[in-house]
C-alpha positions in Angstrom: 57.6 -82.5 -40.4 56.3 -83.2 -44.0 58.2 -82.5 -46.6 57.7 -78.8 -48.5 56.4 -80.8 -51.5 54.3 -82.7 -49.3 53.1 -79.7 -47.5 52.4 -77.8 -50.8 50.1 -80.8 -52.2 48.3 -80.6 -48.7 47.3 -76.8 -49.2 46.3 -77.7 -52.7 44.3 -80.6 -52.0 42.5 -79.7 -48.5 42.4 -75.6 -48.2 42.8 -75.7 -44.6 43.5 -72.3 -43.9 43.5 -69.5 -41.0 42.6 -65.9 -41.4 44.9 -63.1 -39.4 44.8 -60.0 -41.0 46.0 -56.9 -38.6 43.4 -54.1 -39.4 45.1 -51.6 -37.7 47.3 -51.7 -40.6 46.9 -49.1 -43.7 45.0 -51.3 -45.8 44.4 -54.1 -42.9 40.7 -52.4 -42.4 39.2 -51.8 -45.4 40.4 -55.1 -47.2 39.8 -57.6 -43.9 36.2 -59.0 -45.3 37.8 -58.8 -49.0 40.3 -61.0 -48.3 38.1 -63.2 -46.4 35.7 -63.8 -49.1 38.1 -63.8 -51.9 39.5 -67.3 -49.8 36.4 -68.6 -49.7 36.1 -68.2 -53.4 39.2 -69.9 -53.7 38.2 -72.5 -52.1 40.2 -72.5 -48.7 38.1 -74.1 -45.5 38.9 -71.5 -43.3 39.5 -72.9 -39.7 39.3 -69.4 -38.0 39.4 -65.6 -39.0 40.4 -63.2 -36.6 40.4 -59.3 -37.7 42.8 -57.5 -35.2 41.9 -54.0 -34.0 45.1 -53.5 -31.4 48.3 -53.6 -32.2 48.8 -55.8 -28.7 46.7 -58.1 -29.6 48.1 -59.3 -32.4 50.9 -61.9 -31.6 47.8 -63.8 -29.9 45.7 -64.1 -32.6 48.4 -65.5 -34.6 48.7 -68.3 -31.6 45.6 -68.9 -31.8 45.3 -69.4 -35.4 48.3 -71.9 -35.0 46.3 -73.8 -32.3 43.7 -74.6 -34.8 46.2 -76.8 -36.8 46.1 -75.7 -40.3 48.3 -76.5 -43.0 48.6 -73.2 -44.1 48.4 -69.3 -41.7 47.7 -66.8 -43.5 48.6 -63.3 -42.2 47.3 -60.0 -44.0 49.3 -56.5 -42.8 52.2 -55.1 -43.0 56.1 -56.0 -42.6 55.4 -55.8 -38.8 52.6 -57.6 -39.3 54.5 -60.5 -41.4 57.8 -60.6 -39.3 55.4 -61.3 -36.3 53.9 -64.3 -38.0 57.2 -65.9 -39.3 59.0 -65.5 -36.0 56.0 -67.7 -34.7 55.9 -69.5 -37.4 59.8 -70.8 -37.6 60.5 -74.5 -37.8 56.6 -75.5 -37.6 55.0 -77.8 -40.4 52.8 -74.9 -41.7 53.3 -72.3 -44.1 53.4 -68.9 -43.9 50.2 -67.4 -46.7 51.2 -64.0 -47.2 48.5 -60.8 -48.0 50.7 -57.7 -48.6 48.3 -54.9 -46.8 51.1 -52.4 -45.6 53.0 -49.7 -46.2 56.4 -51.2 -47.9 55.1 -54.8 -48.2 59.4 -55.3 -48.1 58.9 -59.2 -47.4 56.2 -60.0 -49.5 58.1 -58.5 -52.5 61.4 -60.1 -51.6 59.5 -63.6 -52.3 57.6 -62.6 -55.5 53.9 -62.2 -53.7 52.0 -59.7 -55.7 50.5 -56.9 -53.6 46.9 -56.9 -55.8 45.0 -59.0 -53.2 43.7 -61.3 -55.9 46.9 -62.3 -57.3 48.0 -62.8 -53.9 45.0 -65.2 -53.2 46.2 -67.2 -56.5 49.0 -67.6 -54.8 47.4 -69.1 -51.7 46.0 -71.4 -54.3 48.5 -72.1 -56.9 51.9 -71.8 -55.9 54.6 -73.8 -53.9 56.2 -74.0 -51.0 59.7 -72.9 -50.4 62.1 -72.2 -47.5 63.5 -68.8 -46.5 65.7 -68.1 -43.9 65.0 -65.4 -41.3 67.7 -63.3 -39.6 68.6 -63.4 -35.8 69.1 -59.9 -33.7 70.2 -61.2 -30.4 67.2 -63.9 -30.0 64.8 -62.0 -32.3 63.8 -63.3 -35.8 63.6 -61.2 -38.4 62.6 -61.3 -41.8 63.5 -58.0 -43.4 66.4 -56.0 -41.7 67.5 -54.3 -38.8 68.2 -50.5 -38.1 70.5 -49.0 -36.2 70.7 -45.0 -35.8 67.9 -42.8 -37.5 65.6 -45.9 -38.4 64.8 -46.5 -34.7 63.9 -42.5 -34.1 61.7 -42.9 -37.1 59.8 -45.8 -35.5 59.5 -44.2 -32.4 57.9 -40.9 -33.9 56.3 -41.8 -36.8 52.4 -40.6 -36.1 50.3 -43.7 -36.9 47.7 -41.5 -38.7 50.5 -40.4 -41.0 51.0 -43.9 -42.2 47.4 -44.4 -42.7 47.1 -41.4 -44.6 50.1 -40.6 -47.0 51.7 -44.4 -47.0 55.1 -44.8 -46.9 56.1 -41.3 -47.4 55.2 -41.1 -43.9 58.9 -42.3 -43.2 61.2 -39.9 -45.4 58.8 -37.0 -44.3 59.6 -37.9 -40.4 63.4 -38.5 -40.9 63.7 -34.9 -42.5 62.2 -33.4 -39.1 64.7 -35.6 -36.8 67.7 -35.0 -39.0 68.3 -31.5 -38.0 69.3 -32.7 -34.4 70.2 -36.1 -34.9 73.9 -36.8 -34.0 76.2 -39.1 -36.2 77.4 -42.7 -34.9 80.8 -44.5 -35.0 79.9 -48.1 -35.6 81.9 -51.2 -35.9 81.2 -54.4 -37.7 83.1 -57.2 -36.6 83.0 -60.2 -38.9 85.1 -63.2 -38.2 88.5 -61.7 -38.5 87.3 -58.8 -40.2 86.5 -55.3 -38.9 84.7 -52.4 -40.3 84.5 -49.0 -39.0 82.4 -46.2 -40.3 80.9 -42.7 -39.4 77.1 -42.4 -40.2 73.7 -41.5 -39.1 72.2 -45.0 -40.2 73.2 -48.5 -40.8 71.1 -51.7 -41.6 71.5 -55.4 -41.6 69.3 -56.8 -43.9 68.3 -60.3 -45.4 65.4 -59.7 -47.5 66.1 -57.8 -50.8 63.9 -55.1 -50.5 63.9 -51.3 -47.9 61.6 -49.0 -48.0 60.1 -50.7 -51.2 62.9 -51.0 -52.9 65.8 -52.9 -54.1 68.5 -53.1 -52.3 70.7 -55.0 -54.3 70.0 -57.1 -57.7 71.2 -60.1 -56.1 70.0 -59.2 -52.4 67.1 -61.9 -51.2 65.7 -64.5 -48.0 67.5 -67.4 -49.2 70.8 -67.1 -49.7 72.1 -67.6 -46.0 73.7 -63.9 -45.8 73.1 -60.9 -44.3 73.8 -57.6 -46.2 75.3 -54.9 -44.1 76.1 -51.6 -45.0 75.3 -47.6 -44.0 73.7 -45.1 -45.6 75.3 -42.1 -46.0 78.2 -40.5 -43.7 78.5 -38.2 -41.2 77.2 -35.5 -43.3 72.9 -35.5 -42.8 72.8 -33.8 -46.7 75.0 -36.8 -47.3 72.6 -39.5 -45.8 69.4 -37.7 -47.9 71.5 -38.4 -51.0 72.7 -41.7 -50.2 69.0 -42.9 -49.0 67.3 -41.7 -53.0 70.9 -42.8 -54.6 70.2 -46.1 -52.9 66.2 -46.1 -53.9 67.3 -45.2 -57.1 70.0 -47.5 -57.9 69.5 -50.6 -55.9 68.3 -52.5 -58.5 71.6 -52.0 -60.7 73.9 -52.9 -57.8 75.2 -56.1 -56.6 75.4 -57.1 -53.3 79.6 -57.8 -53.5 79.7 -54.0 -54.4 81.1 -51.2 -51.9 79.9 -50.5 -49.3 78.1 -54.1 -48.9 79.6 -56.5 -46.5 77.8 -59.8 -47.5 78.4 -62.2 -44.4 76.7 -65.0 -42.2 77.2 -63.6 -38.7 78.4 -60.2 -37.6 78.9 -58.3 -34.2 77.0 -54.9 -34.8 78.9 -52.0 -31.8 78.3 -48.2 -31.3 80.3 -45.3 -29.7 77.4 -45.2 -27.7 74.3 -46.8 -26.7 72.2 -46.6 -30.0 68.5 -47.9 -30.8 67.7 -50.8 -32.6 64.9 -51.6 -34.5 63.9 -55.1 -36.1 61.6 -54.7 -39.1 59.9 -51.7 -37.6 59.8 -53.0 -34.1 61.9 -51.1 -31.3 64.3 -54.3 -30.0 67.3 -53.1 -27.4 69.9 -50.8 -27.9 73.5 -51.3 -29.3 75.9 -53.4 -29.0 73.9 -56.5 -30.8 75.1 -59.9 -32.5 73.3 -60.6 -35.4 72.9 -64.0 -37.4 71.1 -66.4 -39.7 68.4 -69.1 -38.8 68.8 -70.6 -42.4 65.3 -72.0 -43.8 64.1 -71.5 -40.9 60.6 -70.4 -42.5 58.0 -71.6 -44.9 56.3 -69.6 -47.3 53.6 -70.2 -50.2 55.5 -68.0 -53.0 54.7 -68.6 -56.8 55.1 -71.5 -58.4 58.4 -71.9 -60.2 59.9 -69.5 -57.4 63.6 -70.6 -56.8 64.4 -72.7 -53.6 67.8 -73.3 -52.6 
């Protein structure tokens, strides 16, 4: 393994680059051959480019892309699109290039990529190289968070199309038809010697610092080597529509050592009964679930200057 600075100088000097960019996604279509030629502007030898149509095929594109040995991947989509990359991605000497062309872009705003595809590209061709960890739900890396309760009956039955169409508006607008039948869990926390109980329709583990596109914290990122649980709302659904805009409104005011935050390494996530999870969008078991911390586990090109602990 070369050393970040080592890698960094390597995308700088040589451009060798691979394309995936999921155009299934909102934006994946339409700015595919953009993105491609706005690379070649910069500069980057690309080694392969590989447009993805269905959603299935995605996960081998991006092994293919990896087989081609580049220095640096870079993936265009969404956070699905993202997570997918960085799980394969994880411990490898090659960085994660990130083109924000989703709904929420949560990951690519937790490390400080812009979401105008130029800016992005700069980027690609300017900054650094810095290591972020990724979060663990049973076996699964993660970058942004994982949802128990609602989140997963959102992902389930959230129409495509919708996405496409409306953005991320898509999600709130499909959580207010669910919410009139959707029954309230008890959920325990277990951390170390600690235990948490609460009543609520949704809770989240996160790492990143961002849901939904916003804040969730003022101090909340990838690289601290914590994980931010905490629910939304309680067992009142008027209760979890005001905690989910309190949250959108105020995240960027609160700290992540503020109620009702646990900040913690390693927790054991249990429901009064079986409950879906999700892992950044992605349907992933049901309840009970351990999750952890793979620290810098990934590498990313973020802007030069961005912190690295």
């Amino acid at each position: 393994m070369r050393t970040k600075q080592e890698l960094g100088a390597a995308i700088r000097r040589d451009r060798r680059a691979a394309l995936v960019v999921n155009a299934h996604s909102r934006r994946g279509r339409q700015l595919h051959e953009q993105a491609r030629a706005r690379l070649t502007a910069a500069g980057f030898h690309l080694l392969g480019d590989h447009p993805v149509e269905q959603p299935g095929h995605l996960e081998r594109a991006l092994a293919a892309a990896v087989d081609l040995g580049p220095d640096l991947l870079v993936a265009g989509g969404g956070d699905g699109t993202l997570s997918t990359a960085a799980r394969l991605l994880a411990h490898r000497d090659m960085a994660l290039g990130l083109l924000p062309l989703g709904t929420t872009n949560n990951f690519a705003r937790t490390v400080g990529v812009p979401l105008e595809l130029d800016r992005a590209v700069d980027v690609l061709a300017d900054g650094t190289v810095i290591d972020v960890d990724l979060g663990l739900a049973g076996d699964m890396r993660f970058t942004n968070h994982v949802g128990v309760g609602l989140s997963a009956d959102i992902m389930l039955r959230t129409p495509p199309r919708l996405k496409r169409v409306i953005g991320r508006l898509a999600y709130p607008l499909t959580a207010l038809a669910l919410l009139a039948r959707h029954r309230p869990l008890r959920v325990t926390v277990r951390a170390g010697d600690a235990r948490h109980e609460f009543v609520t329709h949704q809770v989240y583990v996160a790492n990143g610092g961002f849901h939904a596109g916003r804040p969730i914290a003022a101090d909340a990122d990838a690289d601290d080597r914590l994980l931010v649980a905490y629910p939304v709302g309680g067992a009142d659904r008027r209760g979890l529509v005001r905690a989910t805009a309190r949250n959108a409104a105020t995240g960027h005011r609160r700290s992540v050592g503020d109620e009702p935050f646990l900040a913690v390494g390693e927790l054991w996530l249990e429901t009064d009964r079986p409950a879906r999870v999700e892992v950044d969008g992605e349907l992933c078991g049901r309840t009970p679930i351990r999750i952890g911390l793979d620290a810098n586990a990934l590498r990313v090109m973020a802007p030069a200057g961005s912190p690295d602990r």
